[in-house]
DRENLUM-905392 format. One line per field, with one value per residue (C-alpha): residue number from 0; residue in three letters; x negated, z, y. Coordinates in pm, whole numbers. Layout:
N
k = (NUM / ...) $
r = (ALA / ...) $
X = (X / ...) $
Z = (Z / ...) $
Y = (Y / ...) $
REM end
This chain:
133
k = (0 / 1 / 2 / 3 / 4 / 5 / 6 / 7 / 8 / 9 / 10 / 11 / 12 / 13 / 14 / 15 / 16 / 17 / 18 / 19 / 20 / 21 / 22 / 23 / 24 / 25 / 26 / 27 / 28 / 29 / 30 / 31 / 32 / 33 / 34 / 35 / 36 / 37 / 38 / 39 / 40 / 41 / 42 / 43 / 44 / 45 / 46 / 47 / 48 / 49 / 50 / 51 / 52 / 53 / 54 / 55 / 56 / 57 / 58 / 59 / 60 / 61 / 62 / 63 / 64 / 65 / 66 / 67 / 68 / 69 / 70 / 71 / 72 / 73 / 74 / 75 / 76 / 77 / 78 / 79 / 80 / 81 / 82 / 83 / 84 / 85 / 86 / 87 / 88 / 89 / 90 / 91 / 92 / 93 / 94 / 95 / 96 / 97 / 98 / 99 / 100 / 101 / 102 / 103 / 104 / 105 / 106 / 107 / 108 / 109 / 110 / 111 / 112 / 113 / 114 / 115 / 116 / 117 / 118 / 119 / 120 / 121 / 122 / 123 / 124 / 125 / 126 / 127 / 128 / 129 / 130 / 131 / 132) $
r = (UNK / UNK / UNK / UNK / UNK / UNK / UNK / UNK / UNK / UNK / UNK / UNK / UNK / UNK / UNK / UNK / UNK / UNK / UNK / UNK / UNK / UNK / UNK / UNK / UNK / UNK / UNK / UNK / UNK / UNK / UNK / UNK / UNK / UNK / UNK / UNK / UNK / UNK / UNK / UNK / UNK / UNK / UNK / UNK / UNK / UNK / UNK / UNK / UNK / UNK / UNK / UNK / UNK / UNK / UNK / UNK / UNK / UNK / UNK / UNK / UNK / UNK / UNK / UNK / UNK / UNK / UNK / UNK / UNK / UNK / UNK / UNK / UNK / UNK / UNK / UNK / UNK / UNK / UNK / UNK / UNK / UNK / UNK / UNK / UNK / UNK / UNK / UNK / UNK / UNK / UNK / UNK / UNK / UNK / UNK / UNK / UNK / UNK / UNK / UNK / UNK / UNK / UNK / UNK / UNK / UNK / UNK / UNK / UNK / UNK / UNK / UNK / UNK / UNK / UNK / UNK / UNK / UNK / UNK / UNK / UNK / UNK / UNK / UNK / UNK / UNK / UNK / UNK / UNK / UNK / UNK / UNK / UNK) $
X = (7115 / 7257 / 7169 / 7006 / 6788 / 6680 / 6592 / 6380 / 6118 / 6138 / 5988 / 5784 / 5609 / 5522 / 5377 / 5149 / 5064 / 4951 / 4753 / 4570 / 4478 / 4330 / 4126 / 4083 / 3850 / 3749 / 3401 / 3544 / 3485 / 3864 / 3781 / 3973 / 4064 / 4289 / 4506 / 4740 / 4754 / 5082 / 5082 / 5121 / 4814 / 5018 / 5011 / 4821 / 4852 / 4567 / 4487 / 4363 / 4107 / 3867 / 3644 / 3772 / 3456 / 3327 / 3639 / 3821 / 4119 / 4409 / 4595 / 4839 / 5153 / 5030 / 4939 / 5302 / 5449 / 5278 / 5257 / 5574 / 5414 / 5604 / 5440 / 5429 / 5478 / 5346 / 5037 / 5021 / 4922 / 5042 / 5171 / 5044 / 5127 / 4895 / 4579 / 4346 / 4118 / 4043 / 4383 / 4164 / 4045 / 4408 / 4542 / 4276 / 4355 / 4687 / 4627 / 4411 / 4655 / 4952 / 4731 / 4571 / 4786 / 4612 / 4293 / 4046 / 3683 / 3360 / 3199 / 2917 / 2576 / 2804 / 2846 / 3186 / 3189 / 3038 / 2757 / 3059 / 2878 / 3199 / 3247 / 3622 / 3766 / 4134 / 4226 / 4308 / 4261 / 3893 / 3871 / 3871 / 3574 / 3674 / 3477 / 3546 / 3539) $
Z = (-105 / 155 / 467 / 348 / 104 / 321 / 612 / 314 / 190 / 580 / 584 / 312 / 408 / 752 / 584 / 352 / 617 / 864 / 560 / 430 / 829 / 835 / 572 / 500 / 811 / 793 / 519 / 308 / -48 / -307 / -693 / -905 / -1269 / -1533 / -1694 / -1924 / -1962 / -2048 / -2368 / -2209 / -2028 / -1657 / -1549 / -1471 / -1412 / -1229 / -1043 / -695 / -557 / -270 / -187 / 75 / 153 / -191 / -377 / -590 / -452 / -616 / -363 / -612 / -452 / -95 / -202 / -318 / -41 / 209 / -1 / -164 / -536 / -797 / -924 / -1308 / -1265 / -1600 / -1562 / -1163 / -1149 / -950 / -1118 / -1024 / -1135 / -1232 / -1389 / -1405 / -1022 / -967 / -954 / -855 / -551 / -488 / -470 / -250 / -69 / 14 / 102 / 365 / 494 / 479 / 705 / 939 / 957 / 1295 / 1175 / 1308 / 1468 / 1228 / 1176 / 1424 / 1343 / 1066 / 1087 / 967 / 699 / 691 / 988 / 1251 / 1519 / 1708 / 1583 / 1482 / 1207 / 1188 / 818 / 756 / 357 / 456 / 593 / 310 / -77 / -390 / -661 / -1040 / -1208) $
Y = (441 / 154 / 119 / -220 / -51 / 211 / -59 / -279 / 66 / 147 / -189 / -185 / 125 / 42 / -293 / -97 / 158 / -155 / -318 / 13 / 113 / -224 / -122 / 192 / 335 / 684 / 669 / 417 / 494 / 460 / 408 / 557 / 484 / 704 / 491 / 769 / 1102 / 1254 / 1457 / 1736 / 1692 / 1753 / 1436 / 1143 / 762 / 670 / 299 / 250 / -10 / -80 / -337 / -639 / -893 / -752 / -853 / -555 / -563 / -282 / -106 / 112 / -31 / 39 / 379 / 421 / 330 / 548 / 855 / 846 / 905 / 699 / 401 / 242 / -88 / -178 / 2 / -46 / 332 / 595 / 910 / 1220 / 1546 / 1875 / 1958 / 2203 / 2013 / 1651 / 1461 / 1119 / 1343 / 1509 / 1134 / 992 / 1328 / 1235 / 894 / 1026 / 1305 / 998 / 736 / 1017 / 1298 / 1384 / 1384 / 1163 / 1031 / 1051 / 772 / 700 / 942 / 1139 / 1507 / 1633 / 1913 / 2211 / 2078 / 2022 / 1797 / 1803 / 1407 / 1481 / 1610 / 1738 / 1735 / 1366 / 1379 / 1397 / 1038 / 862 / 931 / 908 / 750 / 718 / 373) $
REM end
């Protein structure tokens, strides 16, 4: 890879990091939708969205770009890997971990899990829910 092509996804992915962090505050609720399966069942394409001033807004390229998972263009889905847990979860997951990697505050009058009243929670991949469309 060039030096020019590294500079551009540098680029890109501070771009999509800036837009998701705008917003995608710790509660807010990603829906998820499976667009393939592989035949082999171990991997998924599955599309991102969120609401923006209740307007559906996809965010699969964003997604990409801050957690490194391959996108289809044709599809605009991500493609992730495994089976056998909640892959719609394990990508929302990773979004989290990729925006807040140092974890971060609980939305005001929110308990963290378990009952933790401490108003902070460390694992980043927790930030964000996970619905399916």
């Amino acid at each position: 890879m060039n030096e020019q092509t590294k500079t551009e996804l540098e680029e890109q992915k501070e771009h999509a990091r800036k837009f998701l962090l705008k917003h995608l505050k710790p509660g807010k609720e990603v829906y998820t939708i499976v667009r393939k399966v592989s035949n082999s069942r171990m991997s998924r394409e599955i599309s991102l969205y969120i609401t923006i001033k209740n307007k559906i807004v996809d965010i699969g390229w964003y997604v990409s770009k801050v957690t490194g998972h391959k996108m289809n263009e044709g599809t605009h889905a991500i493609k992730i890997g495994g089976c056998g847990m909640d892959m719609g979860f394990a990508l929302v997951y990773n979004l989290g971990r990729a925006l807040y990697p140092k974890g971060f505050k609980l939305p005001k009058g929110k308990n963290g899990r378990n009952g933790d009243t401490s108003g902070f929670d460390k694992d980043g991949g927790y930030a964000l829910t996970q619905r399916w469309m």
